[in-house]
N, C-alpha and C positions, 0 to 999 in steps of 0.2 A: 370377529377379525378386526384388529384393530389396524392403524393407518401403515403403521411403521411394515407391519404382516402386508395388509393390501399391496404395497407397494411391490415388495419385495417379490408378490405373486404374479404382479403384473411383468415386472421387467423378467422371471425367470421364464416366463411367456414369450417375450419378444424377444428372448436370445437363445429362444429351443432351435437346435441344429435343425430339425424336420418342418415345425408348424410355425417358428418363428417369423420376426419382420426382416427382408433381406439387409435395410440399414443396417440395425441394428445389430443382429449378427457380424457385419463385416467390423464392427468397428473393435479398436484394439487401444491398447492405455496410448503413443503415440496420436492415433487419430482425436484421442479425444480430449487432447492437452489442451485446444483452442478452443472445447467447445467451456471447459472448464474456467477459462479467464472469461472471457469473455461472460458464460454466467458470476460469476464474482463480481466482475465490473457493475452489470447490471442491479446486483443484489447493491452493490455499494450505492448506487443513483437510489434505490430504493428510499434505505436508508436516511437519506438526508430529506424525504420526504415521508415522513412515519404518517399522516395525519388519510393515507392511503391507504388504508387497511389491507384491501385487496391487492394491491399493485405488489406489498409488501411481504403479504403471504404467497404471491403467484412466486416470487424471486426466491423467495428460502427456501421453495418446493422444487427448484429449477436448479438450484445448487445440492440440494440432499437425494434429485437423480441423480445428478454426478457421480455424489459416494456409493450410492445402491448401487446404479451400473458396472463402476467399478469393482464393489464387493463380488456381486452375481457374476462376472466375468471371471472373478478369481476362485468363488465358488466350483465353477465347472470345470476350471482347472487343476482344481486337489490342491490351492493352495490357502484360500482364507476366507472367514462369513464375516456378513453383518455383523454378525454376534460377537467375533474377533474383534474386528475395530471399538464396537461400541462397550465391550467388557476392557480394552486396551485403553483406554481413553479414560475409560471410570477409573482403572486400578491408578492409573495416572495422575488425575487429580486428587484422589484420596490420598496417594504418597505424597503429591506435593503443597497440598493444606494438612503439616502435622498439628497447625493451631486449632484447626476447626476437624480434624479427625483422631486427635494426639493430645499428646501432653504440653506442647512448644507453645510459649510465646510469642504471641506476636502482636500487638497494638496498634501498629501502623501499617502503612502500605509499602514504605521503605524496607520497615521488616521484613513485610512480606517476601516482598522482590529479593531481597538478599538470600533469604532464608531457600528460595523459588531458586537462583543459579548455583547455591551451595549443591541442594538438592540433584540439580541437572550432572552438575560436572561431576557428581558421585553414578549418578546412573551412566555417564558415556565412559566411565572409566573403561570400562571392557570394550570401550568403540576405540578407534582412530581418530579421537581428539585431543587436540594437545594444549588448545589456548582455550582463552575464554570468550575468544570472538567466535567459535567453532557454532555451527548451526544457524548461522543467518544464511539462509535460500539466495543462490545466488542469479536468479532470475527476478530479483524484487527490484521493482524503478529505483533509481538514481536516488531520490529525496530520500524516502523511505528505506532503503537501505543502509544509508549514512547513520539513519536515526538509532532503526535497528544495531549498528556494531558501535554506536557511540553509546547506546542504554547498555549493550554488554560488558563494557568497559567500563562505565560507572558503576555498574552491580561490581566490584571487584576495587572498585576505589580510586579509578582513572579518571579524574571529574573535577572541574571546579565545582567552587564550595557553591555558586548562587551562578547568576544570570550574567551579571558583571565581568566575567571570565572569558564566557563567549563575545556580549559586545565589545570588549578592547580587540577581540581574535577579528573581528571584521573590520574593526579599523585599520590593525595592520596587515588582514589579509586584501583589504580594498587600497589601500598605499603602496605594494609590492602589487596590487594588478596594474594602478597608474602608474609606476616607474618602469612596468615591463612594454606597456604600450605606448609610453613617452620613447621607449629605447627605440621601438620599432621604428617609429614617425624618424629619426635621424639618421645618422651615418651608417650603425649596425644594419646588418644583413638584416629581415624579417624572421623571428622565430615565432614561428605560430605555437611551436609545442610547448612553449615557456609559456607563452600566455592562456595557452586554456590550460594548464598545471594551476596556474595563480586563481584563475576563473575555477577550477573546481577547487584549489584553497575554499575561495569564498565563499562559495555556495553551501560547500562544509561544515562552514564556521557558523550561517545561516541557520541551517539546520539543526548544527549543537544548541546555539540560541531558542529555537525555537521548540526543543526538547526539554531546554530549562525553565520556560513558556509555558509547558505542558500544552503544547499547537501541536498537531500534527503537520508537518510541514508539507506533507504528499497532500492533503485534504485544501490545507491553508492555499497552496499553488494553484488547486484544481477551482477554488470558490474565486480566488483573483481572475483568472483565464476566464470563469464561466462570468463574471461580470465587463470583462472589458470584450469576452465576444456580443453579449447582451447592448455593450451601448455604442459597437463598433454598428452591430445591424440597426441599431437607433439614427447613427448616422448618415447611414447610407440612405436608408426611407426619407431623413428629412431631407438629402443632397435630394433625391428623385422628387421629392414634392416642389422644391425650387426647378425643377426641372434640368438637372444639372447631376455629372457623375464626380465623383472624390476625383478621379485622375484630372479632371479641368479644374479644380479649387486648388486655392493657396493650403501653407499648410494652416494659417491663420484663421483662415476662412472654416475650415477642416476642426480647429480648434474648438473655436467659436461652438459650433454643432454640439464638439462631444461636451464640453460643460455644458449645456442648453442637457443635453441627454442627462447627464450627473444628477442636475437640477430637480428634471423629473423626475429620477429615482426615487429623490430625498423624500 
């Protein structure tokens, strides 16, 4: 029996109607929407630590429950196996590498990607899509969503040519954010809804930037944030070794710390 079989024996176990686990029985595709992010998330911290071997392997095995749970679930419903998804998935990629299963050219990764949405938009033809933004998951964060419908748009030739494109787009999307909060500061009413319209301009334009970058801008966010809560707790420890909290310091003083923290990083 190999791992893929073990598994599947295991969970058709803990979701038998009679000898099974109460959890797990009660659970249903809703209940286990969060257990699913949340494994993903995990998998992703993985990731950025490969050198884990274990920690690495315990997360891809935590995520590939998910999909057995769910398959086995749909099993004893009479509607779909493992075998379904993982033969759905193959035919999937075979259709959409015709360079490396086919006759088609492709030499670059440009290609590829072109050749990859041409592919798509011929298989949704029998679906209910009509653009070529159609299929980006509309529960994906903020950054990574942007990325996602601005790479669908490029495959299809909505793109500047280079990098240059996007940074003049934050230029003048950060000079239309400073004319809208200069507006605010004076005689006009306060429109808040104008100014976070301009603030998601720019963070847009960020993101296009940063897909011409080849950054991911969801990962790029998340590696800034885990550095500045890294030297904010640096801060705080050396406010406490003066014997003193951040709320009694200047912000000078407060300053001072986090470059001393910077320092050490280096």
């Amino acid at each position: 029996m190999n791992g893929i079989e073990r598994l599947h024996e295991i969970m058709t176990r803990l979701r038998d109607p009679q000898t099974g686990c109460p959890w797990d029985r009660e659970q249903t595709l809703e209940s286990l929407k969060p257990c699913v992010l949340e494994e993903t998330y995990e998998l992703l911290a993985a990731m950025d630590r490969p050198e884990d071997k274990a920690n690495h392997i315990e997360e891809l095995g935590d995520v590939l429950l998910q999909v057995m749970f769910q398959c086995v679930m749909a099993e004893q419903e009479g509607r779909f196996s493992f075998d379904d998804v993982a033969n759905a998935i193959s035919d999937k990629l075979v259709r959409r590498h015709p360079h490396v299963f086919g006759d088609v050219d492709a030499k670059d990764s440009a290609t590829v990607l072109r050749n990859w949405e041409q592919i798509k938009q011929m298989e949704h033809r029998k679906e209910a899509r009509h653009s070529a933004l159609d299929g980006v998951p509309g529960v994906l964060p903020g950054l990574l969503k942007a990325q996602r419908t601005q790479e669908k748009a490029a495959r299809v030739g909505f793109d500047w040519k280079d990098a240059s494109g996007p940074m003049e787009k934050i230029e003048e999307e950060l000079g239309e954010l400073k004319a809208e909060i200069a507006a605010r500061a004076g005689d006009r009413p306060a429109d808040s809804v104008r100014v976070k319209e301009e603030l998601g301009d720019l963070l847009f334009a960020v993101a296009n930037l940063a897909r011409h970058l080849k950054v991911d801008s969801e990962s790029a966010l998340e590696g800034t944030t885990a550095r500045f809560s890294r030297r904010f707790r640096a801060v705080e420890a050396a406010a406490g070794e003066k014997g003193t909290a951040l709320k009694d310091m200047t912000l000078d003083e407060m300053d001072a710390l986090w470059e001393e923290a910077k320092r050490n990083e280096a």
